[in-house]
C-alpha positions as CSV (number, residue, x, y, z in Angstrom):
1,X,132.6,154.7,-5.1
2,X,131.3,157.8,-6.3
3,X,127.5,156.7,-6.0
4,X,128.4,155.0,-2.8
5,X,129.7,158.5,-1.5
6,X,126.6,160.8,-3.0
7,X,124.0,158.4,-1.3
8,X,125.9,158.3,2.0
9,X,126.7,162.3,1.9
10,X,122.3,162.8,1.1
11,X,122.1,160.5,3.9
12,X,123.4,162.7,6.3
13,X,122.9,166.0,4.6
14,X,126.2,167.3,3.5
15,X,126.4,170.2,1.0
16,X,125.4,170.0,-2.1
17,X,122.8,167.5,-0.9
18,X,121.3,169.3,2.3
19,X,119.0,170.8,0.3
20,X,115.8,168.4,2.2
21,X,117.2,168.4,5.4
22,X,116.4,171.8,6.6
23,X,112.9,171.3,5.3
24,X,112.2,167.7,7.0
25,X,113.3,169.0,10.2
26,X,111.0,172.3,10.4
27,X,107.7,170.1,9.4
28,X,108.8,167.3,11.8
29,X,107.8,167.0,15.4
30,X,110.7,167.7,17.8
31,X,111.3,164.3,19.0
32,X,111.7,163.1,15.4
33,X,114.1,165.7,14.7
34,X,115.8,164.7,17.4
35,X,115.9,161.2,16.1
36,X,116.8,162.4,12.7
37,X,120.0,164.7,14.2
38,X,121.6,162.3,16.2
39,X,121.1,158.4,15.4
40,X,121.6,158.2,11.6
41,X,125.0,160.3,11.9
42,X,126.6,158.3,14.5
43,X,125.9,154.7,12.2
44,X,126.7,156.8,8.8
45,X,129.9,157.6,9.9
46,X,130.4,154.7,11.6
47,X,130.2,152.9,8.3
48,X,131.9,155.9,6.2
49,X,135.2,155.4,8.3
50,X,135.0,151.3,8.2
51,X,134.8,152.0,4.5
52,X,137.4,154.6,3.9
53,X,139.6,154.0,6.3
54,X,139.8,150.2,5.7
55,X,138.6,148.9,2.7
56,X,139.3,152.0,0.6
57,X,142.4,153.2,2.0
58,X,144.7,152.6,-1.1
59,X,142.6,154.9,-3.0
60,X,142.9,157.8,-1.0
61,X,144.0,160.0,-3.6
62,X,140.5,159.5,-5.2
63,X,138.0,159.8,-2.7
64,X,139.4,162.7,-0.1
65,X,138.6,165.4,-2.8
66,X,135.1,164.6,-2.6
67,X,135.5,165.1,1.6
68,X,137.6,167.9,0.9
69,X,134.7,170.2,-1.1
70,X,131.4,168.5,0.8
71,X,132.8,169.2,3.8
72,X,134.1,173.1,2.9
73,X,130.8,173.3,1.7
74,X,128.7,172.3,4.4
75,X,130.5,174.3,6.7
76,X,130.1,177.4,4.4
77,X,126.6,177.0,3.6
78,X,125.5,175.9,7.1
79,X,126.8,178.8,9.0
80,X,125.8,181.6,6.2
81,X,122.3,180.6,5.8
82,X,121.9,179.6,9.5
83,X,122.5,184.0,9.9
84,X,118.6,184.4,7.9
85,X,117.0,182.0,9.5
86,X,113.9,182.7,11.6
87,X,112.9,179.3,12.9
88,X,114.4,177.5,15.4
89,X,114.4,174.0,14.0
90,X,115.2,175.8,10.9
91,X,118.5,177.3,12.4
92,X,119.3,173.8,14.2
93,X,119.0,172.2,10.9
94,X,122.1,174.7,9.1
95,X,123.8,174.1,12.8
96,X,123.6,170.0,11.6
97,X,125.2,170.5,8.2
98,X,127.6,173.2,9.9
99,X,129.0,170.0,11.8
100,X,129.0,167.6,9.3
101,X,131.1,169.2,7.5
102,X,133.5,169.8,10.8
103,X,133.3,165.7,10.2
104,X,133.5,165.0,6.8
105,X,136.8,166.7,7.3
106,X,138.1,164.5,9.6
107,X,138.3,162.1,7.0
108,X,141.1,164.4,4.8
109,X,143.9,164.0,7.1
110,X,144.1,160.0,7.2
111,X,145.8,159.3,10.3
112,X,145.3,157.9,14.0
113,X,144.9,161.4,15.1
114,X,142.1,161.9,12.2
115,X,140.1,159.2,13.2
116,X,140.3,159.7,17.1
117,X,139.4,163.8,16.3
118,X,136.2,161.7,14.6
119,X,135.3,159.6,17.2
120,X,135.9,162.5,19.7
121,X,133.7,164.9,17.5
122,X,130.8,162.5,16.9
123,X,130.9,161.6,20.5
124,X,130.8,165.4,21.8
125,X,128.2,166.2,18.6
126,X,125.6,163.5,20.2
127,X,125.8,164.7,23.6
128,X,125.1,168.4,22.8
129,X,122.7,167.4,20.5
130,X,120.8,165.7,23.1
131,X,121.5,168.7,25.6
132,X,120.2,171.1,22.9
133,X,116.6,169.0,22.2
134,X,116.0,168.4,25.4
135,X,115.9,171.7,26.7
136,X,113.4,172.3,23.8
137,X,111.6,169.7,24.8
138,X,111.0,170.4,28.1
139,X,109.9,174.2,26.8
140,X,107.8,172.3,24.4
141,X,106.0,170.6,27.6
142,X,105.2,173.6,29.6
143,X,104.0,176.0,27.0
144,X,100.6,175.1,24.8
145,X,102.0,176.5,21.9
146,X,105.5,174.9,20.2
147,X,107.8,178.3,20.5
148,X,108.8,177.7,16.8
149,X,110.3,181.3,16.2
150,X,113.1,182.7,17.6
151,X,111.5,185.4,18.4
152,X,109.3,183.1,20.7
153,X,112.4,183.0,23.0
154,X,112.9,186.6,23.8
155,X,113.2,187.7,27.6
156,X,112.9,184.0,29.1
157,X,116.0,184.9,31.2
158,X,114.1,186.2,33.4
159,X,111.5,183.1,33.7
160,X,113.4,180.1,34.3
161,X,116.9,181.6,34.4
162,X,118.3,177.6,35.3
163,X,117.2,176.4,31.5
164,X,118.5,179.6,29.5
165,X,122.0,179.6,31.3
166,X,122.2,175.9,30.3
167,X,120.7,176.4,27.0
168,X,123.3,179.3,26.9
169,X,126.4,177.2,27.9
170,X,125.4,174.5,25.3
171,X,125.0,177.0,22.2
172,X,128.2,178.7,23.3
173,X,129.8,174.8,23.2
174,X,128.5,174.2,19.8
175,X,129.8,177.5,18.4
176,X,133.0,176.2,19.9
177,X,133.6,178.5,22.6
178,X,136.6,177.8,24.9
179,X,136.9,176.3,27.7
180,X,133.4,173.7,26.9
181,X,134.1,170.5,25.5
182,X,132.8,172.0,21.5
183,X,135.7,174.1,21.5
184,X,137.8,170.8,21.6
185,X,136.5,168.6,19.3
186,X,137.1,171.4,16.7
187,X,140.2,172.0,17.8
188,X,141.2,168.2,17.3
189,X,139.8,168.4,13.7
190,X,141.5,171.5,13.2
191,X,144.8,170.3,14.7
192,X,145.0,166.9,12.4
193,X,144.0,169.3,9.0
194,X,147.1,171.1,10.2
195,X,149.5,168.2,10.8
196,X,148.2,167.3,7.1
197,X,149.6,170.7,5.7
198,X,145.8,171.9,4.9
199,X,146.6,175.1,6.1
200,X,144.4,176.7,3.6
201,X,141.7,174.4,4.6
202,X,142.4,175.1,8.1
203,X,142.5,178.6,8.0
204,X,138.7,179.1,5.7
205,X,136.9,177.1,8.4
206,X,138.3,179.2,11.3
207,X,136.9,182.0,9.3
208,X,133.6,180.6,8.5
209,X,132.9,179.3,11.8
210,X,133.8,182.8,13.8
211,X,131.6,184.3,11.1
212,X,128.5,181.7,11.7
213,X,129.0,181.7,15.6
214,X,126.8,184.7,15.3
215,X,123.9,183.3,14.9
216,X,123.9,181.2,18.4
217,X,125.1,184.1,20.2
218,X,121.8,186.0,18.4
219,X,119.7,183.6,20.5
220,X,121.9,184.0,23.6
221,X,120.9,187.8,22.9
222,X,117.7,187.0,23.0
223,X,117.6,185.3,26.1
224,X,118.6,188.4,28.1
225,X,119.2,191.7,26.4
226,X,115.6,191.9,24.3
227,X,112.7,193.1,26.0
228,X,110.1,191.5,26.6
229,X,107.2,191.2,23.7
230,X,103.9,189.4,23.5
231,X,105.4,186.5,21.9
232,X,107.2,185.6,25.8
233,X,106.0,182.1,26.9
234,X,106.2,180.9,30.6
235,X,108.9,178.4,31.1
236,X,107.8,175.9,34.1
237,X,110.2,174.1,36.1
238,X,107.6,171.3,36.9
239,X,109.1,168.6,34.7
240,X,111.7,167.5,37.1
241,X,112.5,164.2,35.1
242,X,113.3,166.4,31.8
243,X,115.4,168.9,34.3
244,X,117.4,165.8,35.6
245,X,118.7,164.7,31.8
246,X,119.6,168.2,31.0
247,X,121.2,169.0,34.2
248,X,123.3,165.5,33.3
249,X,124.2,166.4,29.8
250,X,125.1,170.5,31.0
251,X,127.6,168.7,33.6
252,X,129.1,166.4,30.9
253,X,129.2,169.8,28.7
254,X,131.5,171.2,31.1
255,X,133.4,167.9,32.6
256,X,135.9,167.7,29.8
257,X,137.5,171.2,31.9
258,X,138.0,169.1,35.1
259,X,138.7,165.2,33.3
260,X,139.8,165.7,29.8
261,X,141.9,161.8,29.8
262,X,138.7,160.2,30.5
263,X,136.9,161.2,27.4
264,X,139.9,160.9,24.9
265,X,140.8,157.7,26.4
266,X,137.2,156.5,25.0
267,X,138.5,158.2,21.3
268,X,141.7,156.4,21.5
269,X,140.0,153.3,22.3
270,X,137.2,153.5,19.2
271,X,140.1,154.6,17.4
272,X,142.3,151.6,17.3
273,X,138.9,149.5,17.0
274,X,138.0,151.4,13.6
275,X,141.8,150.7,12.3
């Protein structure tokens, strides 16, 4: 069990085994990263919670330690060293192991609730994942040059202010800023560690993640209040196809606000099909 847990934790790139993850998504083009952020996760922990939640359940007591730490730890290390980082792909790669380990702890409280706050998360996570890339994608297209610094992003507000506002409102829901859908799935986690008396638990990842939320709104920052330098590339809003899917994904962002039962209706429905 212990094996089986190390390979599927490297797998996904949970703390202490992240340590390639970061590096395989800087030197990787961006629709590879893309592949490499969303598709394994979703199967992984599909698997992880079939195991663990089923097959494994009587020996709880052994395995939830080894959630317990990986998943303090990713969230730890992912939003401290995200703060250094200088490269975007770079800073989405500590954002990835920031929210693995907002899943890995999903699986501490075993409980309906648990496993509905993981279908829920996993479900939000790929949907701003694919808001996130494909905003960086379509820069990607109407530049020459891949804007791999963050620096590369200063002042675009005032190019294409339509892509920055919804690159803006999907950082903010990924740092889990109320009222966007991010700020729920964390709460959900959040609320089943709680209902499992990890208060202490609880209460370290509430501190973490105000303290790594910095480093989105350090983009955001960039977007509007740094002046402009020679490093400013010319977003084009020619790519209407691209414009469509991120336009689609922004308004899914911000539907949970209006339809919340929809959405958890889907958890609750995975839910009872995992158990």
């Amino acid at each position: 069990m212990t094996f089986i847990l190390v390979a599927f934790f490297f797998k996904v790139g949970a703390a202490p085994f992240h340590f390639w993850l970061c590096d395989v998504y800087d030197g990787s083009l961006i629709t590879v990263t893309l592949l490499f952020s969303a598709v394994p996760k979703i199967v992984i922990f599909g698997v992880l919670s079939k195991i663990f939640f089923c097959v494994c359940f009587e020996f709880y007591t052994f395995w939830y330690p080894f959630f317990l730490i990986c998943g303090l730890a990713s969230i730890v290390i992912g939003s401290i060293s995200a703060l250094f980082q200088k490269r975007l792909k770079r800073l989405i790669a500590y954002s990835t192991i920031g929210h693995t380990g907002f899943i890995l702890l999903s699986f501490v409280s075993i409980s309906p609730s648990s496993i509905q706050a993981l279908v829920f998360y996993l479900f939000v996570y790929l949907f701003l994942t694919l808001l996130v890339f494909s905003i960086i994608i379509l820069t990607a297209c109407s530049v020459s040059g891949f804007p791999s610094y963050l620096i590369n992003w200063t002042a675009n507000a005032t190019k294409n202010i339509t892509l920055i506002v919804t690159f803006s409102l999907a950082l903010f829901s990924m740092a889990g800023i109320p009222p966007l859908v991010g700020f729920f799935s964390k709460f959900f986690i959040l609320s089943s560690l709680i209902s499992a008396n990890f208060v202490i638990t609880s209460t370290i990842v509430v501190i973490v993640s105000s303290i790594g939320s910095f480093y989105y709104v350090r983009l955001i920052k960039m977007f509007f209040f740094v002046k402009h330098s020679k490093n400013v590339f010319w977003v084009s809003s020619s790519k209407g196809f691209l414009e469509f899917v991120t336009g689609s994904l922004l308004f899914f962002n911000m539907f949970f606000i209006f339809k919340p039962e929809s959405i958890l209706l889907f958890s609750s429905i995975a839910c009872f099909s995992i158990i």
